[in-house]
C-alpha positions in Angstrom: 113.4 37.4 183.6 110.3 37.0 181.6 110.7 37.1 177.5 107.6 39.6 177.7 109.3 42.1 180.6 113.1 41.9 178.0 111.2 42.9 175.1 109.5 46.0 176.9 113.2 46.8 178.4 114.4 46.7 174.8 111.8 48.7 173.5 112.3 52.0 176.6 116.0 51.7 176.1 115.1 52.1 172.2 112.6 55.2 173.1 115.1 56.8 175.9 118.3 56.6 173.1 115.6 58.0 170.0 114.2 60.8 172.5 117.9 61.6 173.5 118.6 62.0 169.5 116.0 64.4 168.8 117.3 66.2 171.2 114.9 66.2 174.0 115.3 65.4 177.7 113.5 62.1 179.2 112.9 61.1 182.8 111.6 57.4 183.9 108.6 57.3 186.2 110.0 55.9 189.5 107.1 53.3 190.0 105.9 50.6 187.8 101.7 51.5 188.3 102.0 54.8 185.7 100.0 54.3 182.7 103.4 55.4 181.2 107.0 54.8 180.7 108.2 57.6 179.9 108.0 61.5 180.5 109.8 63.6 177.1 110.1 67.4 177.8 110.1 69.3 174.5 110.9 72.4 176.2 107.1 73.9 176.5 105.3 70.7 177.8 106.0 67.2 179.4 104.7 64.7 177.1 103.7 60.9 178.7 105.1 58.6 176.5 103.8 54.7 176.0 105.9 52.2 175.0 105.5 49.1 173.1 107.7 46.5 171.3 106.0 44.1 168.9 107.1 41.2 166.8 104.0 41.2 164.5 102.4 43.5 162.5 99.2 44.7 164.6 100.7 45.6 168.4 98.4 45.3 171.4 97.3 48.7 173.6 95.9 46.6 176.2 97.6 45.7 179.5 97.2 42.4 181.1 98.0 40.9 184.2 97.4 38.8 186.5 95.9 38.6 190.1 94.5 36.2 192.6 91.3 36.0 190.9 92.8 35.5 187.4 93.8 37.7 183.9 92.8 41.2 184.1 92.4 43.0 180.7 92.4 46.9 180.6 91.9 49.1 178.1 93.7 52.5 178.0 91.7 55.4 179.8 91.4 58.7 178.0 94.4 60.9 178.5 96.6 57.8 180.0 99.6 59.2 177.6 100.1 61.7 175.0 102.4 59.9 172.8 102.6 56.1 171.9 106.0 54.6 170.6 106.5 51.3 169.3 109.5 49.9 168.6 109.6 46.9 165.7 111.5 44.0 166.3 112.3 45.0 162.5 114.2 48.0 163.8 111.6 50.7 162.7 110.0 53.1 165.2 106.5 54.4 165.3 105.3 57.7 167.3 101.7 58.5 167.6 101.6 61.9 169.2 98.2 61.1 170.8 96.3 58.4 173.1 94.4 55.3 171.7 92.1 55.4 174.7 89.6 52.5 174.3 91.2 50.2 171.3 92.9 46.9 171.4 95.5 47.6 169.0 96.7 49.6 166.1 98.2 48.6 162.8 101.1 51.5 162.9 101.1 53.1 159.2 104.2 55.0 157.7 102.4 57.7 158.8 103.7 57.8 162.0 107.0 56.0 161.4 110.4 57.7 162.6 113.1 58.5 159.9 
């Protein structure tokens, strides 16, 4: 397995176990072509969650991959998610309770870090 695909398992496991703490209940999309990871129901809505791992300070919202005719690079759609969590290789956790449609990456402040 690919460093890059372990890092992104680490980081749902992180979300599904922080989710599970605050006491909500969290299903797993059953295919891989969702522009999420994760659904969180907070009793009155189902909120799409995107997850990221970094190992730097500034984490990347785009998606690339590959296909025959080279890299693709997409941005994030409007509405794609509702909530972004990150997960530090430090440890700390972020949640941004709305989607970064458009931007590269974000610099997560302590705004929107979990305690």
């Amino acid at each position: 397995m690919r460093t890059t695909q372990r890092k992104g398992d680490i980081a749902v496991a992180q979300a599904i176990a922080r989710f599970t703490k605050m006491g909500f209940d969290v299903s797993i999309p059953v295919t891989e072509s969702a522009s999420y990871d994760l659904v969180v129901d907070v009793g009155k809505k189902l909120n799409k969650v995107q997850v990221r791992y970094s190992s730097t300070k500034e984490v990347a919202l785009r998606r690339i991959h590959s296909n025959s005719k080279g890299y693709v690079v997409k941005k994030t759609k409007p509405h794609a998610y509702d909530w972004l969590y990150i997960f530090k290789d430090t440890g700390e956790e972020y949640l941004i309770k709305e989607c970064l449609a458009g931007r590269n990456s974000i610099v997560p402040t302590l705004n929107y870090l979990i305690k």
